[in-house]
DOFIFI-296180 format. One record per residue (C-alpha): residue number from 1; residue in three letters; x negated, y, z negated. Coordinates in pm, 1 decimal, always signed. Layout:
DOFIFI-296180
+-----+-----+----------+----------+----------+
:   n : res :        x :        y :        z :
+-----+-----+----------+----------+----------+
: NUM : ALA :        X :        Y :        Z :
...
+-----+-----+----------+----------+----------+
END
This chain:
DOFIFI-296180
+-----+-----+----------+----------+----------+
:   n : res :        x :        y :        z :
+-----+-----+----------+----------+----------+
:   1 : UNK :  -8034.7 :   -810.5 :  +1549.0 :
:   2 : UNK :  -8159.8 :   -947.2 :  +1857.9 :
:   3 : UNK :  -8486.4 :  -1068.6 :  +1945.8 :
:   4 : UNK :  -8525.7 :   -851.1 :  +2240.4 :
:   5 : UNK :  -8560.8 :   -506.8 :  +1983.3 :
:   6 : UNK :  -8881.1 :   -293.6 :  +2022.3 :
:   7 : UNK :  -9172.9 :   -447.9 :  +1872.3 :
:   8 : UNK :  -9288.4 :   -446.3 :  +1626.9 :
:   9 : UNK :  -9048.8 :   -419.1 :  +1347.2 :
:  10 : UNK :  -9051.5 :   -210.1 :  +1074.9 :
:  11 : UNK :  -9003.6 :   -403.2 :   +740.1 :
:  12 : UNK :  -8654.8 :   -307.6 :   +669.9 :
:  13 : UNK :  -8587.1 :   -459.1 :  +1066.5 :
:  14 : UNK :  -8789.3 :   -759.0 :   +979.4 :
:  15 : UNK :  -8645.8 :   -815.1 :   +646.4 :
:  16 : UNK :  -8248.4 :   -793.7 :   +806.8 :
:  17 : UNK :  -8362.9 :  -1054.7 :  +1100.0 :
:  18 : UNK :  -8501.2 :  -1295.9 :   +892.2 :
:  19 : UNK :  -8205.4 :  -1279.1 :   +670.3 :
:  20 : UNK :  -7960.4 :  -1408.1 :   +937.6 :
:  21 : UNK :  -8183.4 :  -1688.9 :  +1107.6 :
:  22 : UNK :  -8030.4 :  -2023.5 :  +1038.2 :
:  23 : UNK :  -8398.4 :  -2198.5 :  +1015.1 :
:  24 : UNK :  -8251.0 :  -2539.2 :   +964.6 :
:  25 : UNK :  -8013.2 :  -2520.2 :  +1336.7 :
:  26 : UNK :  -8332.0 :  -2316.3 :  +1507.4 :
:  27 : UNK :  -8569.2 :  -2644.9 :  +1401.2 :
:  28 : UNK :  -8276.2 :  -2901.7 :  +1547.7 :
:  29 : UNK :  -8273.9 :  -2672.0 :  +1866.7 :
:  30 : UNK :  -8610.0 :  -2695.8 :  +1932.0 :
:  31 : UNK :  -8628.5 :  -3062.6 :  +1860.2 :
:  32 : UNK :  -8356.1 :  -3117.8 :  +2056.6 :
:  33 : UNK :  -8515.3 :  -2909.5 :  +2376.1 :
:  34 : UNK :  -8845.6 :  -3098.5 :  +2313.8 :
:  35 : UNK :  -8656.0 :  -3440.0 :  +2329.7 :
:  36 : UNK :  -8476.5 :  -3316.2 :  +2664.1 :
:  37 : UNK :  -8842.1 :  -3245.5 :  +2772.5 :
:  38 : UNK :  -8782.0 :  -2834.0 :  +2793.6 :
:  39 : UNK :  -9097.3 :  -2767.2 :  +2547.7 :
:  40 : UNK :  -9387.3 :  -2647.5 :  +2687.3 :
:  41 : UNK :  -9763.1 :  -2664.9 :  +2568.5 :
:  42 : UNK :  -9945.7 :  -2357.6 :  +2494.5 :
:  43 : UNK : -10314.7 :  -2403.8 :  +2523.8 :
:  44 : UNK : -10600.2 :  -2128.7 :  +2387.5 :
:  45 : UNK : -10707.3 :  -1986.6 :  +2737.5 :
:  46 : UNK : -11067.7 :  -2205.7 :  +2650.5 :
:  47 : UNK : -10880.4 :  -2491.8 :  +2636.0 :
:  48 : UNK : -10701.0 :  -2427.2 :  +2958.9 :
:  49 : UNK : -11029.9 :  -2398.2 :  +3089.4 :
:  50 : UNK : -11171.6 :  -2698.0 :  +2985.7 :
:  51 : UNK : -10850.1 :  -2869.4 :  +3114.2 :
:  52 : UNK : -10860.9 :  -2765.2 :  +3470.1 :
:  53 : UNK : -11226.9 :  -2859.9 :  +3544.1 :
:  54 : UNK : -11080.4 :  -3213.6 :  +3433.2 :
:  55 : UNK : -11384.9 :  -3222.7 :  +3221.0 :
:  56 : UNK : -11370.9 :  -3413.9 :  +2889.2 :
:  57 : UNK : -11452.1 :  -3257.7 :  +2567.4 :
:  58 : UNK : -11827.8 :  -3374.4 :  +2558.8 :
:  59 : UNK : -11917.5 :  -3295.3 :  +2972.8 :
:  60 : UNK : -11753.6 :  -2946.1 :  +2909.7 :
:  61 : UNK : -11962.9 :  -2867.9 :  +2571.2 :
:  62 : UNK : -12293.7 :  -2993.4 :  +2784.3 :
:  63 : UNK : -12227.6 :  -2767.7 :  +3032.0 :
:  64 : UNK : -12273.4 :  -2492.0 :  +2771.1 :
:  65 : UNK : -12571.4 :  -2648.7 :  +2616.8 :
:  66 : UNK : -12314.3 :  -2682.0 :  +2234.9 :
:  67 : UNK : -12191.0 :  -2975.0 :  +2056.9 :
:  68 : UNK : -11834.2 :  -3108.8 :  +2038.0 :
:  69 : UNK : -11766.2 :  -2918.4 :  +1690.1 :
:  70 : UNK : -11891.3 :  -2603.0 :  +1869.1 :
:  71 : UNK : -11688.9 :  -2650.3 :  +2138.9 :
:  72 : UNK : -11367.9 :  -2757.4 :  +1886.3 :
:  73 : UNK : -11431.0 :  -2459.6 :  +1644.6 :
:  74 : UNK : -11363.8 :  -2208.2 :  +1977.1 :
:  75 : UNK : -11140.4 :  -2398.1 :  +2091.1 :
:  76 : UNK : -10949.7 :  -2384.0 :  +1723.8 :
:  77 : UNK : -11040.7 :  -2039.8 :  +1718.6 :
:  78 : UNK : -11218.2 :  -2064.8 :  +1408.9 :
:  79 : UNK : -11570.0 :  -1884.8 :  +1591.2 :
:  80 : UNK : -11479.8 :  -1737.8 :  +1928.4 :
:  81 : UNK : -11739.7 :  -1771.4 :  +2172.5 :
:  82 : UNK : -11915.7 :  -1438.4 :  +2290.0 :
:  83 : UNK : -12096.3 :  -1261.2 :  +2550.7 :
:  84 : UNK : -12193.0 :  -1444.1 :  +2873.4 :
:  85 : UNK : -11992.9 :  -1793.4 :  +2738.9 :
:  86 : UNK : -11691.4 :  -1545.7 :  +2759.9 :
:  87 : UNK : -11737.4 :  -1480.2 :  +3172.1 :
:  88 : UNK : -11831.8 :  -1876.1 :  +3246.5 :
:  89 : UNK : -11524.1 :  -1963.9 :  +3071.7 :
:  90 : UNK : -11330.2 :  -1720.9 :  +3257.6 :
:  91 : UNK : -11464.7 :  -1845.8 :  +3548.9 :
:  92 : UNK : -11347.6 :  -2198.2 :  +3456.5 :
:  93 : UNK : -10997.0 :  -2068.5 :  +3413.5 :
:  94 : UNK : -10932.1 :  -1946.8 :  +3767.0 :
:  95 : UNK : -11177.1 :  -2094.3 :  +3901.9 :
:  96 : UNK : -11262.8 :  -2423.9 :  +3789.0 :
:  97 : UNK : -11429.6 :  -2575.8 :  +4050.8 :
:  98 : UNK : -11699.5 :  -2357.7 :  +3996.5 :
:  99 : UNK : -11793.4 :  -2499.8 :  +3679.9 :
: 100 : UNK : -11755.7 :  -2853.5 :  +3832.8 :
: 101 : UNK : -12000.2 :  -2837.9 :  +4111.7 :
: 102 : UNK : -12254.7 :  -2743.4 :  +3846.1 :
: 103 : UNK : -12187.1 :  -2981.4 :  +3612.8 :
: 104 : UNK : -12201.8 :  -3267.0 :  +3880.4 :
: 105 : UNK : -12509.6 :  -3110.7 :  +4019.8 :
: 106 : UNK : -12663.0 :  -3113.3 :  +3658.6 :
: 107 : UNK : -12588.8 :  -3467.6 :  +3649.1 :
+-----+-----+----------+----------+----------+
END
């Protein structure tokens, strides 16, 4: 079965994929594409945020008036952030500099 199939699969299609994947030669695959330096880092679309302000952990959580953990629990996705923390973050992501001519005039 290939990968490309219409999602999602029914159990019976889920049950026949998994039943042909050769974990062990996927895993050496992917270590092998990491060590060739094809991986790629996924980052939670806060975290993206945070990274293109070039803010560190502690300026971007006082920005938002939170702590670190705060800021690590949405980040980790543990407790989403909601409402008008949504938009700012948003904000951050396309446009960051936004966010960083407030924090460095809140300085």
């Amino acid at each position: 079965m290939s990968t490309n199939s219409k999602l999602p699969l029914s159990d019976e299609e889920l049950e026949a994929f998994e039943a042909k994947r050769d974990l062990a030669a996927e895993l050496l695959q992917a270590g092998e594409q990491m060590k060739a330096g094809l991986g790629r880092v996924v980052y939670s679309p806060l975290i993206a945020a945070r990274k293109n302000t070039g803010l560190t952990p502690e300026q971007f959580a006082a920005l938002f008036g939170i702590s670190v953990t705060t800021l690590e629990s949405w980040e980790q996705d543990r407790n989403p952030p909601v409402g008008a923390v949504r938009t700012l973050i948003a904000i951050a992501l396309h446009h960051p500099e936004a966010l960083v001519a407030i924090a460095n005039q809140n300085q």
